[in-house]
Each structure stands twice: as structure tokens, then as C-alpha cells.
C-alpha positions as CSV (number, residue, x, y, z in Angstrom):
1,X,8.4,-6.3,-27.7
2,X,8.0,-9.3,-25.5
3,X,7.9,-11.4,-28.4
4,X,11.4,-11.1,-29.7
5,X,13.3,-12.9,-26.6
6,X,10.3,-15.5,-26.8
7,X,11.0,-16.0,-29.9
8,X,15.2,-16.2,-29.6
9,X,14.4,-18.5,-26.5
10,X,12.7,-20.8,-28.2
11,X,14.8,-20.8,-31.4
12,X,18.5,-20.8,-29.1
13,X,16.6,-23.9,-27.2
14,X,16.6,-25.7,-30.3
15,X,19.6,-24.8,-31.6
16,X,21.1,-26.0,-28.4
17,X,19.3,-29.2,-28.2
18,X,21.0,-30.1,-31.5
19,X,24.3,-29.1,-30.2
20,X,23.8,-31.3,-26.7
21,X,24.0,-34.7,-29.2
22,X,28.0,-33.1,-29.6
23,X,29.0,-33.2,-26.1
24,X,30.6,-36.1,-25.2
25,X,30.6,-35.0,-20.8
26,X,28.2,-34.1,-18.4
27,X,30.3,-31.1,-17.6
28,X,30.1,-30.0,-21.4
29,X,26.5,-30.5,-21.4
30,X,26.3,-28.2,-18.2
31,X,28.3,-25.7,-19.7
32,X,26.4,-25.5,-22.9
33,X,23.0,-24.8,-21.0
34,X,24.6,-22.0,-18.7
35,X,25.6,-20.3,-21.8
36,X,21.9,-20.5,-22.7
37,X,21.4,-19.3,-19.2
38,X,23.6,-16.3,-20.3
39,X,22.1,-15.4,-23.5
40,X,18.5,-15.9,-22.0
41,X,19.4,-13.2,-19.4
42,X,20.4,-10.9,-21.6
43,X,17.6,-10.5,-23.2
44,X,15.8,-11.1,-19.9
45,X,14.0,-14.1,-21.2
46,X,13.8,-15.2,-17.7
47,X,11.8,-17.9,-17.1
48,X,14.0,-19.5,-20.2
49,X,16.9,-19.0,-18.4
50,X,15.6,-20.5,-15.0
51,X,14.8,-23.6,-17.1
52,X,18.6,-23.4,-18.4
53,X,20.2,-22.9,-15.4
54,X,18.4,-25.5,-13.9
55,X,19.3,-27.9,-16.8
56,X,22.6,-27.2,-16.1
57,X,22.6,-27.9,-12.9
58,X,21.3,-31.7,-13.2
59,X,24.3,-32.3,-15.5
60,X,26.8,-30.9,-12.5
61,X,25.9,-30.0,-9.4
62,X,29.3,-29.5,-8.2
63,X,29.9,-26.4,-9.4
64,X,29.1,-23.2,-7.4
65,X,29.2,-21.2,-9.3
66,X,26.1,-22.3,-11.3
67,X,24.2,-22.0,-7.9
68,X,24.7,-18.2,-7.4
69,X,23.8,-17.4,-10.9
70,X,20.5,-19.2,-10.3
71,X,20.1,-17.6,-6.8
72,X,20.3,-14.2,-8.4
73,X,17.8,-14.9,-11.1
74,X,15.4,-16.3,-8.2
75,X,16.3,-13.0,-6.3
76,X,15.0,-11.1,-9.7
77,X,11.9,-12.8,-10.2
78,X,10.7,-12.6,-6.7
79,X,11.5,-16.0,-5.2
80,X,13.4,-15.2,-2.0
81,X,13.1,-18.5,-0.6
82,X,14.1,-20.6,-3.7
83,X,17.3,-18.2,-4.0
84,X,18.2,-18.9,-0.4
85,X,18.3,-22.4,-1.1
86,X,20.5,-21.8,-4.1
87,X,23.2,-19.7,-2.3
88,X,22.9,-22.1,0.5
89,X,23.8,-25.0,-2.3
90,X,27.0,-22.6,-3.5
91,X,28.2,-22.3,0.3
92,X,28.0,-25.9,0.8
93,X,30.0,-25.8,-2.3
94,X,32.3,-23.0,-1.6
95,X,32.6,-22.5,2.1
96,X,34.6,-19.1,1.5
97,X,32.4,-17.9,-1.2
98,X,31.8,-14.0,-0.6
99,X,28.7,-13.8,-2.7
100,X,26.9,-16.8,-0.8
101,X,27.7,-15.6,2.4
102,X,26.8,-12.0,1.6
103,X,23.5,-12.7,0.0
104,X,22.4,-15.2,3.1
105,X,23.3,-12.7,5.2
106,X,21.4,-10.2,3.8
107,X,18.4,-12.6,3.1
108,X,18.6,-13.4,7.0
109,X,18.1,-9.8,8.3
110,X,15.1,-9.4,6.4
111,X,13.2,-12.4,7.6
112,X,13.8,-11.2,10.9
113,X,16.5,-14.3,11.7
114,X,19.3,-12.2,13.7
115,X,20.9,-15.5,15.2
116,X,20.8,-17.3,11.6
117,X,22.1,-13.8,9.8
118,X,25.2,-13.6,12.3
119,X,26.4,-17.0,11.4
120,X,27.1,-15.6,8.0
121,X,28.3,-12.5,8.9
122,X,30.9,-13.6,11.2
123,X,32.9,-15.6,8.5
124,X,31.9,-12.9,6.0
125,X,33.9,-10.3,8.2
126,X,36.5,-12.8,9.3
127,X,37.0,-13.0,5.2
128,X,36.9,-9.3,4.9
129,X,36.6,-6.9,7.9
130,X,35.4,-4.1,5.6
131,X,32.8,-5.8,3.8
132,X,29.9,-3.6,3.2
133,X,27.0,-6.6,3.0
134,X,28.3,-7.7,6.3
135,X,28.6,-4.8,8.0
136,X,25.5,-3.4,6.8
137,X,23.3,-6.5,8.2
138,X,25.2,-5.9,11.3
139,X,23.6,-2.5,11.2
140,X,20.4,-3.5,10.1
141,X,21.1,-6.3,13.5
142,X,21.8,-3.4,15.8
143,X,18.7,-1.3,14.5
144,X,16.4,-4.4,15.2
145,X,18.2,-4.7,18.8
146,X,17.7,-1.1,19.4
147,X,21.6,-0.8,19.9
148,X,21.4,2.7,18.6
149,X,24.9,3.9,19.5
150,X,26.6,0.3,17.5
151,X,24.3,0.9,14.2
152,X,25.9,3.9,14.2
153,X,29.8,3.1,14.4
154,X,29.2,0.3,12.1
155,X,27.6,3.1,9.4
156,X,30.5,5.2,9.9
157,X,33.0,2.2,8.7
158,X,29.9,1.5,5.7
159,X,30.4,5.4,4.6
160,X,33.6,5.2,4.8
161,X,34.2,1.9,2.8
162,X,31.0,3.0,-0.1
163,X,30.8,7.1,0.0
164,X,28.6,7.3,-3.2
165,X,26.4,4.6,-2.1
166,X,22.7,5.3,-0.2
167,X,23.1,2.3,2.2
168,X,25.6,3.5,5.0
169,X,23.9,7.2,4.6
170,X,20.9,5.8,5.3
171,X,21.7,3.4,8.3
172,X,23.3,6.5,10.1
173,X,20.4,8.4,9.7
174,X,18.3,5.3,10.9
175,X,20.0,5.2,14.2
176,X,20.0,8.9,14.8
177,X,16.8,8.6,14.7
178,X,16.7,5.8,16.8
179,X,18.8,8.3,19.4
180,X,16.3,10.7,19.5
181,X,17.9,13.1,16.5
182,X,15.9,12.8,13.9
183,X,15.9,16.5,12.8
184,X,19.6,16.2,12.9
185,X,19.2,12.8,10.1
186,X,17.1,14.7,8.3
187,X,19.2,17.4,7.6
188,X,22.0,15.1,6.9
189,X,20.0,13.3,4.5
190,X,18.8,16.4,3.2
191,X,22.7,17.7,2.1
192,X,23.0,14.3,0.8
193,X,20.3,14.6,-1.4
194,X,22.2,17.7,-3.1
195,X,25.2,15.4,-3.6
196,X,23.8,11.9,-4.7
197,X,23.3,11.5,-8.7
198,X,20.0,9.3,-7.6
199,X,18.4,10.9,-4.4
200,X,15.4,8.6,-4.1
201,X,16.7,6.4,-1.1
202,X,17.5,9.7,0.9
203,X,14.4,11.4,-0.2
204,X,12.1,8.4,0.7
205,X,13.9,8.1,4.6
206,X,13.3,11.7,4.8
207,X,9.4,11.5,3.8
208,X,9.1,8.6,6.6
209,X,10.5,10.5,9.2
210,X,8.4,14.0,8.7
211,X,5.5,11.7,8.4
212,X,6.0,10.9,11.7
213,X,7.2,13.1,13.5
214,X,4.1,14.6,12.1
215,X,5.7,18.1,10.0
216,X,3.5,18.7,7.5
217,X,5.7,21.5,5.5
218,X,8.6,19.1,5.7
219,X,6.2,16.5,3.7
220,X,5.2,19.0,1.5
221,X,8.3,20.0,0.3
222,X,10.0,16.4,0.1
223,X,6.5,15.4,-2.2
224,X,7.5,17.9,-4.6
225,X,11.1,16.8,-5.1
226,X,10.3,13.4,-5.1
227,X,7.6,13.6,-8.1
228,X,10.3,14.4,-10.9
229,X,11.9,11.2,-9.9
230,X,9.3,9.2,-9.8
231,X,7.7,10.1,-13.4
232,X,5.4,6.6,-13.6
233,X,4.3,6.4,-10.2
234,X,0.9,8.2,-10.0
235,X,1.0,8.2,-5.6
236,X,4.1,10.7,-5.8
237,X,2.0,12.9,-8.1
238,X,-0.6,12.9,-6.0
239,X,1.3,13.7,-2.6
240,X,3.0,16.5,-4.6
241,X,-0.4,18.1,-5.9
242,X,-1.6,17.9,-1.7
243,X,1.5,20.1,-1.2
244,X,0.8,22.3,-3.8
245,X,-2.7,22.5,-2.2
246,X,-1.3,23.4,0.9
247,X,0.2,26.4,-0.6
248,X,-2.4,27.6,-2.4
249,X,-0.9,26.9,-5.8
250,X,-3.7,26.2,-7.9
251,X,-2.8,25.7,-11.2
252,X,0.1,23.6,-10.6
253,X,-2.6,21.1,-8.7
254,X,-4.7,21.3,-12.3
255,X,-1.4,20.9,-14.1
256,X,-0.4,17.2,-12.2
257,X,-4.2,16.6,-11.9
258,X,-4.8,16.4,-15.6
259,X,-1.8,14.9,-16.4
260,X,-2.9,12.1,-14.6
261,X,-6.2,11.9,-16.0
262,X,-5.1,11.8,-19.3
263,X,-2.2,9.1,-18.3
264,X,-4.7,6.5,-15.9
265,X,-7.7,7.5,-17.6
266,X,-8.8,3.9,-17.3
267,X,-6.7,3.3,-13.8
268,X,-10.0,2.8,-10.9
269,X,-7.0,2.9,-8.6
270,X,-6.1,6.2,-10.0
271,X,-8.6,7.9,-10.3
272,X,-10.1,7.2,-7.0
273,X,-6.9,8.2,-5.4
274,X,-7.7,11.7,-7.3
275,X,-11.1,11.9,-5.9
276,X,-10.0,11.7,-2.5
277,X,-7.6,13.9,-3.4
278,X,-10.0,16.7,-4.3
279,X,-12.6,15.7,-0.9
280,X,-9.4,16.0,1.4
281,X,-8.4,19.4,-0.1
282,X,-11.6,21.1,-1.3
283,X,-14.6,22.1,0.2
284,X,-17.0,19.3,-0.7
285,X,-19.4,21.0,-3.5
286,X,-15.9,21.7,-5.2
287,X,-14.7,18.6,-4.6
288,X,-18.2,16.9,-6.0
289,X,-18.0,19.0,-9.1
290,X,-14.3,17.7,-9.4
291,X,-15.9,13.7,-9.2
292,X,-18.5,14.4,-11.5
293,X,-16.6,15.5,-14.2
294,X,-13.9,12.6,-13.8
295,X,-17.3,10.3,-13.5
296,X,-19.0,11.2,-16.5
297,X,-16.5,9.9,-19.4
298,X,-15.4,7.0,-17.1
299,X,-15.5,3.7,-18.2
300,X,-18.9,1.5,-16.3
301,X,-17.0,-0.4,-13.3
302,X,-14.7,3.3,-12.7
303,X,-18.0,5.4,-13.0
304,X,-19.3,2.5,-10.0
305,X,-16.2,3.2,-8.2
306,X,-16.7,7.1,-7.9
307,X,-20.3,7.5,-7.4
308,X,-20.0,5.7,-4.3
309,X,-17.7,8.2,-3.7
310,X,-20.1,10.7,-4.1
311,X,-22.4,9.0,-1.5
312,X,-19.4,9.2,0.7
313,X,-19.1,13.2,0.2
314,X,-22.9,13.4,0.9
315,X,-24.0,13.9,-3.4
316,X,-26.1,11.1,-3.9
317,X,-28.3,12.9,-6.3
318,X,-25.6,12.7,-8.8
319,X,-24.5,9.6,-7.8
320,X,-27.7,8.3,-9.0
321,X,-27.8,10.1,-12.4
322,X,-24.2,8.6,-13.2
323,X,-25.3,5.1,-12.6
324,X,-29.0,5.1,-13.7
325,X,-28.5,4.3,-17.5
326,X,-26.0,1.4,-15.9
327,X,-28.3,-0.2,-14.1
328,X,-30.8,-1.2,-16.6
329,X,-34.2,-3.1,-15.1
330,X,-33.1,-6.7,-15.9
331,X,-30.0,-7.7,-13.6
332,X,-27.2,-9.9,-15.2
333,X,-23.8,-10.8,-14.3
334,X,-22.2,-7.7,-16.2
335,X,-24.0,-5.3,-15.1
336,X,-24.9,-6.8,-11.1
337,X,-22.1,-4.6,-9.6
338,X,-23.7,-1.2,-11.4
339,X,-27.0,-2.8,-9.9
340,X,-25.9,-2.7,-6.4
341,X,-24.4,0.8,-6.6
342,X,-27.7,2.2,-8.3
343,X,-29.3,0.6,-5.4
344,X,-27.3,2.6,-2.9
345,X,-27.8,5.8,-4.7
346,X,-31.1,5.6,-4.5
347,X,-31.4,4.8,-0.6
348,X,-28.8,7.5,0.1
349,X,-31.4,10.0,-2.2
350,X,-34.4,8.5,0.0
351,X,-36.0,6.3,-2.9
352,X,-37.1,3.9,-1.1
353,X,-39.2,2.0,-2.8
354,X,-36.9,2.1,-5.7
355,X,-33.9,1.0,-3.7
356,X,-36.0,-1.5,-2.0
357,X,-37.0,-3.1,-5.7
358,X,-33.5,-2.7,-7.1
359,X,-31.9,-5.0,-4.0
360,X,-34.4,-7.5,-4.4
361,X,-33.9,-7.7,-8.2
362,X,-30.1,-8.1,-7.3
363,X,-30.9,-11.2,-4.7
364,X,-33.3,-12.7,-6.9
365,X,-30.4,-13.0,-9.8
366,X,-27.9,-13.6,-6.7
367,X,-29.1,-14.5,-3.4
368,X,-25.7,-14.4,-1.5
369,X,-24.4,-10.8,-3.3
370,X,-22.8,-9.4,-0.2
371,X,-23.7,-6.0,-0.9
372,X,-27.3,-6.2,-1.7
373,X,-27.2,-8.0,1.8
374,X,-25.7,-5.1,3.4
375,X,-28.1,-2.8,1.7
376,X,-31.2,-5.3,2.5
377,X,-29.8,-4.5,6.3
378,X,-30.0,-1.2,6.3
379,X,-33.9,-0.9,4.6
380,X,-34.8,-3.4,7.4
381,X,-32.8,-1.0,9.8
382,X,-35.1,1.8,8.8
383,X,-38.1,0.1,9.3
384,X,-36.8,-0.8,12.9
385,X,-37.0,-4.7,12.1
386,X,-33.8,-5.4,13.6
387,X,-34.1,-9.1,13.3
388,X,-34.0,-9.2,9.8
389,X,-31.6,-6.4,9.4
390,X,-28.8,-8.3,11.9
391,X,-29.3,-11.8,10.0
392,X,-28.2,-10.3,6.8
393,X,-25.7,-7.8,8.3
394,X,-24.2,-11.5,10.4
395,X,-24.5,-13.5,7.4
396,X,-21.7,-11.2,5.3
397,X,-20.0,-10.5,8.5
398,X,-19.7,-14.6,8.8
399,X,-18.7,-14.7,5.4
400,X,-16.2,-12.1,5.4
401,X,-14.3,-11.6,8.5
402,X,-12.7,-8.2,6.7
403,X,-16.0,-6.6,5.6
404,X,-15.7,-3.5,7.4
405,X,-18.9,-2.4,6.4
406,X,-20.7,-5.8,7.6
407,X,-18.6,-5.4,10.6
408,X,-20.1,-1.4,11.3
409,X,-23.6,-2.1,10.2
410,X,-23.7,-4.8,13.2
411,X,-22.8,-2.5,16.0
412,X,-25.2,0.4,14.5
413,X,-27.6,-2.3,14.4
414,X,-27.2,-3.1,17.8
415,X,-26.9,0.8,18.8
416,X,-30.7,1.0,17.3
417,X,-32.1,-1.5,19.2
418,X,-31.0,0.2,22.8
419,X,-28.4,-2.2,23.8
420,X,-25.4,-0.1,24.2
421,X,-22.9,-2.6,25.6
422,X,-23.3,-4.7,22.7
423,X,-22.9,-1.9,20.7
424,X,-19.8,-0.7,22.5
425,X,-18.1,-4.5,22.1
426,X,-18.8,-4.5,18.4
427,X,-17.9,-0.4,17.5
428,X,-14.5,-1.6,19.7
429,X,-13.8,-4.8,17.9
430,X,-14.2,-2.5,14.3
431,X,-11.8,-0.2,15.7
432,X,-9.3,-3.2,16.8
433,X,-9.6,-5.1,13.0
434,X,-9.8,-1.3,11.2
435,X,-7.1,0.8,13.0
436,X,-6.7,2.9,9.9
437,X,-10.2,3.5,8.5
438,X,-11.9,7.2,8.9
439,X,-15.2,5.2,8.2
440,X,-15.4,3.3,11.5
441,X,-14.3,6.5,13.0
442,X,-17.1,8.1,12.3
443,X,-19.6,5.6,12.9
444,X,-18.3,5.0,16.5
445,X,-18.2,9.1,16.9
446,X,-21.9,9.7,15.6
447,X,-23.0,6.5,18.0
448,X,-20.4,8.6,21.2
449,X,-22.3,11.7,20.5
450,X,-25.6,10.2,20.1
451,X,-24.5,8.8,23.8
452,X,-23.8,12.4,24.3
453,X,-20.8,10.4,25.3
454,X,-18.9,13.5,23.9
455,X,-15.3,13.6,25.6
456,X,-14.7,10.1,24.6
457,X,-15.6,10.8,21.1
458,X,-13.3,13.9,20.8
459,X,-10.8,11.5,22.6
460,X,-11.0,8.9,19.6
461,X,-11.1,11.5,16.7
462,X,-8.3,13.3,17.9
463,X,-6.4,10.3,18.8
464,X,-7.5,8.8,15.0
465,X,-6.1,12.3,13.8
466,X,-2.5,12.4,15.7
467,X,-2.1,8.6,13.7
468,X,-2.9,9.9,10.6
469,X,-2.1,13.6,10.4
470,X,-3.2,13.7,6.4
471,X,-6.5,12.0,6.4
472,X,-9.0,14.6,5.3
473,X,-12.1,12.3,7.2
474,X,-10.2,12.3,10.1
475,X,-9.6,16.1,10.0
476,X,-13.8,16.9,9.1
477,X,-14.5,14.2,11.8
478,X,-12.3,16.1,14.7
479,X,-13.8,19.8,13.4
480,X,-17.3,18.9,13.5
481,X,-16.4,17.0,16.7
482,X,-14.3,19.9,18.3
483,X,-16.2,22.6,17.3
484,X,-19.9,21.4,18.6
485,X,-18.8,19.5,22.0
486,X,-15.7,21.9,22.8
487,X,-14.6,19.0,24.7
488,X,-11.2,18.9,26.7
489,X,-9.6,16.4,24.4
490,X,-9.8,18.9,21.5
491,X,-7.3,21.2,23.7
492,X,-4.5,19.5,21.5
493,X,-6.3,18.1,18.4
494,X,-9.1,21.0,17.6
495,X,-6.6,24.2,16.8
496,X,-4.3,21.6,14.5
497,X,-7.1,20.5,12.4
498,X,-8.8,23.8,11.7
499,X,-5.7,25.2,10.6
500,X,-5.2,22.3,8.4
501,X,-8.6,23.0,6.7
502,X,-8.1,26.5,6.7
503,X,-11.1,27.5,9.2
């Protein structure tokens, strides 16, 4: 379908190219490309219609009208800063020009520029005292200024100018919030929700808020009346099959589940959002089972992708078997990522010597492959050369400042050699660069507990676990934690999580 406005661009451009040679004025020959600018848009030929608009311009730039429409193209095709300059142009133009001042203002408040936002506003109210764009960045002002009580009056007078719109709703319940009544927003947003012919905006403000205030059944529910509206959007989906989980509703879980495997078959993104999925809400042979069947008719680089998840859920065995006829014995650029996997199946299975021949195969084809490094590391780890195994773990840390698991391996390496305070700086600076990330959790727990350091442990899974009240890891991490230390932290984190998990 993309070729037909390709094809009218390209044929309009010529036709209009002839038809320049008739205009006698620089004015007609700007008027002639905006009306290719105009057909272009609509059949959203846009980067034809930037190139018309644009032509027009350099015949009259005088004009500013011509600026806004090319400042609300720019806005469509994701240049913010390009269209900023254009209704700029148009104001210059146009001092009084509602649009310009509107837009700016509007463009302001999201960059964070308060001061630069209000010298729009001012003249935008002045214009029109009830102007929704104005008095909606003067909301979104207030809400940045924590001036609660003012976001509030000014969504009142929003409502009141736009009752079918989302916007002043939405502000209102923002500042409730804001006042410390959230539960009285969400219930406002919620009778909304029964009103609005397109819910979305209320739904979504309600999800953020019971996400954190932390209510679980409120997320549940919202996830399940958001997946209707959001038919192509696989994450919706997935939160609604959690809540289905939750209650125990098992075959409308398989029902959304297969759905999207037959939909993102081919989607890595997908389907490893399913697997961890099933390991957040099954017990983990289920959950394995669940993998293994996605696995086996996955294409090669997805099949990668979710045996390492297996290796993750503690089934390396079959983690091995998926990727063994991938990993062939002669490594090539196709097939090097498969390599590397294999390799890390068969260290997790305890093949040593295999995984040991497999990572030099891989560094031999590729000397700097960052995870045949890693996995280099951790077979000089376990034969206690420490030397070696922290000049490869260093060398991808160097090289990647974000490789968490370069980042991890260093601080376990130091952990092994005895020299705790090392270990302790680098487990903390993992922590600091991967707030979110149940992985370095866990590998600064294990290390606490091998410490016997066990109140801080509990301390940082149940801490991890109040921050991200969903994350299966996080909830294994603070059970296992909580129920074999019984330390005093869990008094608040412990009876949460096993009901979560249903223990």
C-alpha cells in the first residue's frame, strides 16, 4: 500500500514542475507547492510534503501561515525541535497567532522550560482567558512546581471549557494525587472511564497510580479493561493474562497466551515477554515446560533468546538440547551468537570440557566476542585463577560501561578471591548503574548470605521488592531470603510475597 502515494508523489511532483513554468510570481509559485503540500498530506506522503512545504517556503517566507502547516508535519514525524523553529517563524510572523503561541507553549512544558513556556502563555491567555492549551500548560507548570492546590483550580476552568476531553480530567486527578488523594482520583477517573467514548487516557492514569501506590487487584482489574483497547499492543495482553493468573483463571491465560503466539510468532521481544510471563506466574518446571514448547518451533536467534532463559529458570539440560543442532563444530558469523549460547548451556549442565572447547572455538573466529569473554571468566573463575578470570571480565566491563553481567562477574570475582571490600564497592556500584535488575539482586544477596551478612540481604530484597511489587525474581529472591534467615527486615516484605506466590 505504501506504493500508491509514492507513486502519486512522484507523478503530482512532475505534474507540478510543468505547471511552475506558468506562474509568473513568487507568491504563485509558493502557492502551487503548498497545494502539493496539501495533496501529499492527504495521502500521508510525508516526507513529499515536507519537501513541498519547504519549497514553498523559499518562494515566500512571509507568510505564516505556511510555517504552522510545516510545524505540524514536523510535530507528526517526530521532529520536535525542527517544529519549534517553525511555529517560532509563524509567531515572528504573526504575533497574535493562537496556534503558534499554543503549540510553543505546549512544546515548552515538555522540555522542562517553565520560564520560556509562561512567555507564551501569558499572551495566549491575555488573547483568550479560557484557552484550553494555555491553561493546561499552566497546569502541567503548577504540577512541575508542586503547586497542588493551583493545578487544580486551573483543571476545574479546563473541564469546564472541554467536558468530553481527557486533558482537564486528567490534570485534576494529577493534582489530587499530588494532595495526597489518590484513591479519591482514581475513583474519579474510574466514573469517567464509564462516560468517555475513548477511555485509554483515564485507564492508563489509573494503572500508574495503583502501580504505585502498590494495589495489585486494582492493576489487575485496570489490565483487563485496558487489553480490548489496545488490540495490537502485545504488553497490554500480557499484563491482562498476569491478572487472570492472579485469579486463577486458567484458560483465559491459554486463550491470550496463544493468541499471541500465533500473532508474534517471529517477535524475540514477544515471546520472551511470554516466557517471563509463565516463570513469574508458574512454578518453574511448569513454567520450563511452557519455554520449551515456545522454543522448539522458534526461529534460530528466538530459540537463542529463550534457552538462555532456561539457564535463567535453572533447565540447562534443555537449554542445551534446543541449541545443540545450532551450534554446529565450525564457528561462522551466522551462527557465532548460537555458539556462545551452546557454550553457556553446557557450563550451566557442567560440561566442562565441552564448554571450555566451544568458547575457545568462538575466540579463535572472534577474539573480542564479549560473551565468550564473559564465559572464558567464569571457567577461569572455577578453576580459582582469578587473574585471568578478572582481565577478561575488565576487558568487557572497559568496553561496555552497561554490561551488567561484565559489571556482576567483577565483584563475584573479587568475592572469590577473599577481598570483601572490593567486593562490596563493586556489588554497590552494580546496584547504583542497575536499579531495576532482579539479576544483580541476586548476586549481591547470594554474596550477603554467603557473608552470613543476612539482615542486610533481607534489607535489599525486600527493599528491591517494595520498588517493583510485580517482579517474579524479586518475589523468589525475598521468599528464599525470608523464609531461611527469618530476618527482621522480612517483618514487612516476607508475608506480602508469599501471598503473592501463593505459599
Amino acid at each position: 500500500m505504501r506504493l500508491i502515494p509514492r507513486r502519486i508523489a512522484a507523478v503530482s511532483a512532475l505534474f507540478l514542475s510543468l505547471s511552475l513554468g506558468a506562474c509568473s510570481s513568487s507568491i504563485e509559485k509558493a502557492d502551487a507547492w503548498e497545494g502539493q503540500y496539501d495533496r501529499m498530506m492527504a495521502n500521508r506522503a510525508y516526507p513529499a510534503a515536507l519537501m513541498a512545504i519547504q519549497k514553498s517556503i523559499s518562494y515566500d517566507d512571509t507568510t505564516a501561515r505556511r510555517y504552522i502547516k510545516m510545524a505540524e508535519l514536523q510535530m507528526q514525524v517526530g521532529q520536535p525541535a525542527g517544529a519549534a523553529a517553525s511555529f517560532q517563524a509563524a509567531l515572528d510572523l504573526q504575533p497574535d497567532n493562537i496556534e503558534a503561541l499554543q503549540n510553543l507553549a505546549i512544546l515548552a512544558v515538555r522540555g522542562g522550560q517553565f520560564d520560556t513556556a509562561q512567555r507564551f502563555i501569558d499572551p495566549l491567555l491575555a488573547l483568550d482567558p479560557n484557552d484550553p492549551a494555555g491553561l493546561l500548560a499552566s497546569g502541567a507548570i503548577a504540577l512541575g512546581q508542586r503547586r497542588f492546590a493551583d493545578a487544580s483550580t486551573l483543571s476545574d476552568r479546563i473541564i469546564a471549557a472541554l467536558p468530553d476531553r481527557s486533558d482537564g480530567y486528567v490534570l485534576k486527578a494529577r493534582a489530587l494525587d499530588g494532595l495526597g488523594k489518590t484513591r479519591e482520583a482514581i475513583a474519579m477517573l474510574d466514573k469517567r472511564v464509564t462516560l468517555a467514548e475513548d477511555p485509554r487516557d483515564y485507564l492508563y492514569q489509573m494503572m500508574t497510580f495503583y502501580r504505585r501506590i502498590g494495589d495489585m487487584a486494582g492493576i489487575r482489574a485496570t489490565a483487563i479493561r485496558m487489553m480490548p483497547l489496545y488490540p495490537d499492543d502485545p504488553r497490554y495482553a500480557i499484563e491482562a493474562a498476569r491478572a487472570y493468573a492472579a485469579e486463577g483463571k486458567q484458560d483465559k491465560v491459554r486463550d491470550i497466551i496463544d493468541d499471541l503466539l500465533r500473532r508474534f510468532h517471529n517477535n524475540i521481544g514477544v515471546l520472551i515477554a511470554i516466557a517471563d510471563f509463565w516463570r513469574d506466574t508458574q512454578p518453574l518446571n511448569v513454567a520450563s515446560a511452557e519455554v520449551v514448547k515456545i522454543a522448539a518451533g522458534a526461529p534460530p536467534r528466538v530459540r537463542s533468546a529463550l534457552a538462555d532463559q532456561l539457564i535463567d529458570m535453572g533447565d540447562a539440560r534443555d537449554a542445551a538440547q534446543l541449541l545443540a543442532t545450532l551450534a554446529p563444530p565450525d564457528v561462522t558469523g551466522r551462527n557465532i551468537d548460537a555458539q556462545t549460547h551452546y557454550a553457556r548451556a553446557l557450563l550451566a549442565t557442567g560440561q566442562i570440557a565441552q564448554a571450555q572447547s566451544k568458547v575457545d572455538a568462538v575466540l579463535a573466529f572472534d577474539n573480542a566476542n564479549p560473551e565468550a569473554l564473559l564465559l572464558r571468566a567464569r571457567l577461569k573463575l572455577r578453576a580459582k585463577d582469578y587473574r585471568g578470570a578478572f582481565t577478561d571480565a575488565q576487558l568487557v566491563a572497559n568496553d561496555d560501561d552497561n554490561n551488567e553481567q561484565a559489571a556482576l562477574l567483577v565483584a563475584q570475582i573479587y568475592a572469590a578471591q577473599g577481598n570483601q571490600i572490593l567486593a562490596a564497592g563493586a556489588f554497590g556500584t552494580a546496584r547504583q548503574k542497575f536499579p531495576n535488575s532482579a539479576d544483580a539482586l541476586k548476586a549481591e544477596v547470594d554474596w550477603l548470605l554467603s557473608q552470613k551478612n543476612t539482615e542486610r540481604a533481607a534489607q535489599r530484597a525486600v527493599s528491591f521488592y517494595h520498588n517493583h511489587p510485580r517482579s517474579g525474581p524479586a518475589a523468589q529472591i525475598v521468599h528464599k531470603v525470608c523464609t531461611q534467615t527469618h530476618a527482621m527486615a522480612c517483618g514487612t516484605g516476607a508475608p506480602i510475597v508469599t501471598k503473592m506466590l501463593g505459599l
